[in-house]
C-alpha positions as CSV (number, residue, x, y, z in Angstrom):
1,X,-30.3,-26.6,-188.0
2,X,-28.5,-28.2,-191.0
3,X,-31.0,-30.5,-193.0
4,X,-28.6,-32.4,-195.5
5,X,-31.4,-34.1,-197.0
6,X,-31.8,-38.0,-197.4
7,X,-28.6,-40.0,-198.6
8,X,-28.0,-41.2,-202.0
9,X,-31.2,-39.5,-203.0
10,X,-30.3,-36.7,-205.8
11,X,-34.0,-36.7,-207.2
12,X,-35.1,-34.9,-204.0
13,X,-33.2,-32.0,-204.0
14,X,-32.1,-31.7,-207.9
15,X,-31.4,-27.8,-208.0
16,X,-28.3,-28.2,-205.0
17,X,-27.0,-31.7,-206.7
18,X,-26.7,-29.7,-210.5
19,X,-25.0,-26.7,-208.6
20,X,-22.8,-29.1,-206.8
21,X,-22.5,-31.5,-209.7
22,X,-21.6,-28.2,-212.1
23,X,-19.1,-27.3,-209.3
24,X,-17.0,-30.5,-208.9
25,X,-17.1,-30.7,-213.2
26,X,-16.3,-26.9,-213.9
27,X,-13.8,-26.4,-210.9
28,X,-12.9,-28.9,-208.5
29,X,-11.5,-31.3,-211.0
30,X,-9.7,-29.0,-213.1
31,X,-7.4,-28.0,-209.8
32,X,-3.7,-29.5,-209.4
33,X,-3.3,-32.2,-207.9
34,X,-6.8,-33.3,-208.8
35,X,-6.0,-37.5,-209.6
36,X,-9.7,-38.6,-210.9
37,X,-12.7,-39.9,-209.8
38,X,-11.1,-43.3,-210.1
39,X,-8.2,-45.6,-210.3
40,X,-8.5,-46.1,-213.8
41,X,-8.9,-42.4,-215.2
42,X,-7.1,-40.7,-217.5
43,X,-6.5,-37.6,-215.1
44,X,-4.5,-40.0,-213.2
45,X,-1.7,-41.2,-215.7
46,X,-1.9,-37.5,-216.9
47,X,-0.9,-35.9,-213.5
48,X,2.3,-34.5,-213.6
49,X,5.1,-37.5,-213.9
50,X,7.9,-35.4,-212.4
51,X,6.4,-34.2,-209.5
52,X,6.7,-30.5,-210.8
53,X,3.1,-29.2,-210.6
54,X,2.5,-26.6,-208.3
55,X,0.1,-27.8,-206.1
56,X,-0.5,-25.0,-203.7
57,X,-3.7,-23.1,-204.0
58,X,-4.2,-20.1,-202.1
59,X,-7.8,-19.2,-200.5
60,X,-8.3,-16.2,-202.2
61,X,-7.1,-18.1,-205.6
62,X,-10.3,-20.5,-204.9
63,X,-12.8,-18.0,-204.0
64,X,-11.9,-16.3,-207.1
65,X,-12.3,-19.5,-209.2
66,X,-15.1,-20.3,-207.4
67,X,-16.8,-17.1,-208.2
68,X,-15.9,-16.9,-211.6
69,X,-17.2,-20.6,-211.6
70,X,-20.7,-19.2,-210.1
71,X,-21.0,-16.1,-212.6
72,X,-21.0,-18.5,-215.4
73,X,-23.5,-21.1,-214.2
74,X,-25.7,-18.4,-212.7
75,X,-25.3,-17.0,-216.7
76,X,-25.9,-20.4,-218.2
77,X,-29.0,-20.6,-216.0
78,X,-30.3,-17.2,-217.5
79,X,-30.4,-18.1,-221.2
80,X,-32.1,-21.7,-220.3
């Protein structure tokens, strides 16, 4: 059984909202295509003009970003 935890409650579970939080800051918003968290950010007017990005990401691409992502937060969380 999944437990997903209460909504809009981050305080209760703070270890899997950093890892998660860490994960959408260090990777998820660094991938093409990525348009903000909002109409007004930067990211957004920044996003390729000319339609030329490459915006294809393969899966083993993302598993490899996504364990290089984990290597260094498991490494940050070692010198703390």
């Amino acid at each position: 059984m999944i437990n997903a935890g209460p909504p809009h409650t981050p305080d209760d579970r703070p270890y899997i909202e950093r890892f998660f939080g860490s994960i959408a800051a260090n990777l998820s918003s660094r991938l093409p295509g990525h348009t903000g968290s909002n109409p007004k950010d930067i990211r957004r007017a920044l996003s390729d003009p000319k339609g030329n990005a490459r915006l294809h990401v393969s899966l083993s691409e993302i598993q490899e970003l996504l364990e290089a992502t984990m290597a260094v937060y498991n490494a940050f969380l070692t010198m703390v």
